[in-house]
N, C-alpha and C positions, 0 to 999 in steps of 0.2 A: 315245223320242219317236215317237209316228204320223207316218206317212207321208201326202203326197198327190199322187198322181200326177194333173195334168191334162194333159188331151187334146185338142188343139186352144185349147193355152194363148194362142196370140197371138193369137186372138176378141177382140172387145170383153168378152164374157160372160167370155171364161179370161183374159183378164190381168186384167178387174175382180176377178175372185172369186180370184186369186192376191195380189194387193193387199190385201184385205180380209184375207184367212186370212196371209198373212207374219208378223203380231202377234198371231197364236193360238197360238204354240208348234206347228207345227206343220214339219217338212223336209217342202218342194216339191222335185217333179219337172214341171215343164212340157215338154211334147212337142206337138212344131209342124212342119207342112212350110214354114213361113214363118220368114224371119230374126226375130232375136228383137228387131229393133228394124224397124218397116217405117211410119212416119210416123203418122199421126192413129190408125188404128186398137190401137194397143197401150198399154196404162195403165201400160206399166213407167215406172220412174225411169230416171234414167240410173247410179243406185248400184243398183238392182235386181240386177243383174248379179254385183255383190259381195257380197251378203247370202249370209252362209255356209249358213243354211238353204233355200236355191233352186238346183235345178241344170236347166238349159236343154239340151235334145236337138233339135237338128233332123233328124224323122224322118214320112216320109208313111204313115198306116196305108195306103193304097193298093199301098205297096212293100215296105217294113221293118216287118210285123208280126214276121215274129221275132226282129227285132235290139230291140221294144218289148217283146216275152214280157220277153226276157232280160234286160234291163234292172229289169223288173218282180219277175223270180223270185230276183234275188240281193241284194233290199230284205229284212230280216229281221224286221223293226217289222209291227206294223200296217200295213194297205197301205189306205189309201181309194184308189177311183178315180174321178175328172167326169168323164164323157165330153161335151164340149162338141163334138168334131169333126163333121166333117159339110157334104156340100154346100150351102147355103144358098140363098136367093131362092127367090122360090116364081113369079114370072112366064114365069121365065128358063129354068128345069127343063123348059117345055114344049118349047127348044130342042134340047138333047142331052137328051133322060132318061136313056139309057144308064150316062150321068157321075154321074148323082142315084142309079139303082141301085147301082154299081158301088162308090160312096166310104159312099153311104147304110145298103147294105142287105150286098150281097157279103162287104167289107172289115170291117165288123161281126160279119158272122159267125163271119169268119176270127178277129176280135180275141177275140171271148167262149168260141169253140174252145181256143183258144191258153190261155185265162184259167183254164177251168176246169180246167185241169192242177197251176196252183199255187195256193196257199193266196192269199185275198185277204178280206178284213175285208166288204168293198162295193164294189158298184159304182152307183153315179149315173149313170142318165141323163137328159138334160136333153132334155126332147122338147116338144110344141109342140100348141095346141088346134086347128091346123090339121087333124088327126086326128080329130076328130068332124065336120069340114064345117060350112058355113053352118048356125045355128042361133035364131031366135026364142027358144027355153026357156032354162032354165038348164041349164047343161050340167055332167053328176054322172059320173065317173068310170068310172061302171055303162054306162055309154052305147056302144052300137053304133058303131063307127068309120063315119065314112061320108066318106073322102077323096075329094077332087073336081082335084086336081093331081097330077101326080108325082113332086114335094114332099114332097105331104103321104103320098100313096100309100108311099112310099119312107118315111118315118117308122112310118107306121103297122105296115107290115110287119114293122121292127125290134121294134118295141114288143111285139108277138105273138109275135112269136120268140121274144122276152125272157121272157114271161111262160110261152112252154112251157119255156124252162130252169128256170125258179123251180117251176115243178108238177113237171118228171121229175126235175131232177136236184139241186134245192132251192141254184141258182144264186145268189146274195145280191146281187140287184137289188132295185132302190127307183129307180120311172121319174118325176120331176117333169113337169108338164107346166107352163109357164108363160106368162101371158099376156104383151103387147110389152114390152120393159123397155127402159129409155133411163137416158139421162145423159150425163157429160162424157168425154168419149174416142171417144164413139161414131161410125162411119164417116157423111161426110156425106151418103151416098146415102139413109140414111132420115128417116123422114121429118119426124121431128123437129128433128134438125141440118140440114137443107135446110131446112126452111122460116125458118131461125134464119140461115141464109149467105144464103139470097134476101133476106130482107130487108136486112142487109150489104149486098150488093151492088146490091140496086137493081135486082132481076133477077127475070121474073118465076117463080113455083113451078107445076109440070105437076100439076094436082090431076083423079086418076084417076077418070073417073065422078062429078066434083063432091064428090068425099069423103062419098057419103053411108052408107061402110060403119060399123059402128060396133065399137070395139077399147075391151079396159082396159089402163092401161099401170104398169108399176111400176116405179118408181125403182133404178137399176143396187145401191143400197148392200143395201136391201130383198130384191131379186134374193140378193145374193151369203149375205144373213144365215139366208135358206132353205134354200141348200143347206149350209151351216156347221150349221143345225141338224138338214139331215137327217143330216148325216156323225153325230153324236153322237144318234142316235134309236137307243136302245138293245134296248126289244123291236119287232120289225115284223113285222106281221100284212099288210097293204097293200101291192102292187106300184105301184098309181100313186096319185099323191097332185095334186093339181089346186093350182096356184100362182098367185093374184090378186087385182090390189085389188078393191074393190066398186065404184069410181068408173068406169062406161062412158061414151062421147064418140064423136062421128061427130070422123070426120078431118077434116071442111072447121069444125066448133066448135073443132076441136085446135088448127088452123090459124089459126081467127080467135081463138082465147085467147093465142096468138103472139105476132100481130100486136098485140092492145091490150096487153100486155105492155111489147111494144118501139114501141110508139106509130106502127104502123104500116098505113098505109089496107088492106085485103083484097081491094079490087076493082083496085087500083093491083099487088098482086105477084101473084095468083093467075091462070090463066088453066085453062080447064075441058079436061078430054082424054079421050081414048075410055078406057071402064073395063078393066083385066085383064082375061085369058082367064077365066072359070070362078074369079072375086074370089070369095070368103067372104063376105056382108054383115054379120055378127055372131057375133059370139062373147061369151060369158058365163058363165066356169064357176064354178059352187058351189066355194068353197074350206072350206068348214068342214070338211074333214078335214086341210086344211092347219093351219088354226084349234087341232082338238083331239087330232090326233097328233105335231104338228112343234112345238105351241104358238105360229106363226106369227101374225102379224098386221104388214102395211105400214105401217112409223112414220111415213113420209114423203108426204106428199098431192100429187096431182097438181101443186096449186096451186104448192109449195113445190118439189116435184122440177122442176119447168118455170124457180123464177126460179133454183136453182142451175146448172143447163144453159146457160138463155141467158147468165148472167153469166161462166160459166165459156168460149163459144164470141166472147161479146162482149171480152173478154181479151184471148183469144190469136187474135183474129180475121187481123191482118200474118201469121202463119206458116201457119196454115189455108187460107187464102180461095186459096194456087196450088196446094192438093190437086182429085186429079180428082173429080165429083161423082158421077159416072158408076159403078156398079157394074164389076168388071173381072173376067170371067168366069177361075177357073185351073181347069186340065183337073189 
């Protein structure tokens, strides 16, 4: 039986994509500095836990990369590995950057160090279009990184690194880049599950710059089916591969397709606020390498990913609504 080691499994992104893959024959390993149960943000079950094929490590690649080598090196199977870990938020990065270097780019290094000592099948990384910067074209894999955060800076740098392994030392990387992906589970500081509890609550939404960036977004199940198909991509030629739907939207249209959704005014919850530091205004990447080397294509349409989410947060709205909404910065 293949192995799959996720990294930074209690993500929205690593317990979706450990949910999805539990029913593929496959033994997980999930590896987390966060308990494995910590409210809204985790998609486990509560039998999750008992599934003979899943074992939970809580381990911070910032401390215990060796005690994760070792763990990784006495798997004898097949070994995939997601690297989902990783400091997140891209506004907030301009506060401490040092923490976005250090967990981003340092701790990374150490892990792939560490890696290329034992035998591993793949490694996935999940990286992000925040790496080419703001962009009007469409944006093709060939393209100039042009980071404008240190965020994104901190991604990009990894990515490059990555790619001189795969040139000297014929590393077995395959870097995803995907555009925003959402759904049910998801923490409610972004911005689709907030604008889905504002209106719950009756409270108004902080819409950054009038929302008039524009983002594509893909449905969490779609997400998870991409990197499932890149694990089983048997010959690869391509180090990054671009992941998204076709469908683009400014945020303040996201927001108002919400609201008529949930039948609710948009001048009554939204109120306008100053824009991020050095925001992205567009992204749009070519995915047709996603298309005709993953065989990829998003089953699920905005339209349809949107009434699953909201019915899914309109649910279990009593348990949710006394989570913090707030991002919560961990060093």
């Amino acid at each position: 039986m293949k192995h799959i080691i996720v990294l930074g499994s209690n993500s929205f992104a690593g317990s979706s994509f450990i949910n999805y893959a539990l029913n593929k024959n496959y033994k997980i390993i999930g590896i987390s500095r966060s308990k494995e149960k910590s409210k809204l943000e985790l998609k486990y079950k509560d039998n999750l836990l008992k599934k003979k094929n899943f074992k939970f490590y809580r381990l911070d690649i910032n401390k215990d990369i060796n005690r994760i080598i070792k763990i990784i090196k006495k798997i004898k199977n097949p070994v995939f590995i997601i690297d989902f870990a990783g400091q997140g938020m891209v506004a907030e990065s301009w506060n401490n950057p040092d923490q976005w270097f250090r967990t981003n780019v340092i701790s990374k290094i150490n892990l792939i160090e560490g890696l290329k000592k034992i035998k591993i099948n793949k490694y996935i990384r999940i990286s992000t279009p925040e790496v080419y910067g703001s962009s009007y074209k469409m944006l093709l894999e060939e393209n100039v990184d042009n980071p404008t955060t240190p965020y994104a800076l901190t991604h990009s740098t990894i990515d490059k690194y990555l790619k001189l392994q795969k040139k000297e030392f014929n590393f077995p990387v395959l870097i995803l880049r995907f555009s925003n992906f959402y759904g049910e589970y998801q923490p409610i500081y972004r911005i689709i599950p907030k604008t889905i509890i504002s209106i719950l609550k009756g409270k108004k939404l902080s819409l950054h710059g009038g929302g008039l960036s524009s983002r594509s977004f893909i449905y969490i199940d779609d997400f998870s089916n991409a990197i499932f198909k890149a694990i089983n991509l048997k010959k690869q030629k391509q180090i990054v591969i671009n992941v998204s739907s076709k469908e683009i939207i400014t945020i303040k249209d996201l927001v108002k397709t919400i609201c008529k959704k949930m039948n609710a005014n948009y001048k009554n919850i939204v109120k306008i606020s100053k824009d991020r530091r050095a925001k992205d205004k567009k992204y749009f990447m070519n995915s047709k390498k996603a298309k005709n080397i993953l065989k990829w294509n998003n089953s699920i349409s905005l339209d349809q990913g949107l009434n699953n989410t909201i019915k899914w947060y309109v649910k279990n709205f009593n348990k949710i609504k006394k989570f913090n909404e707030n991002y919560i910065h961990k060093i």
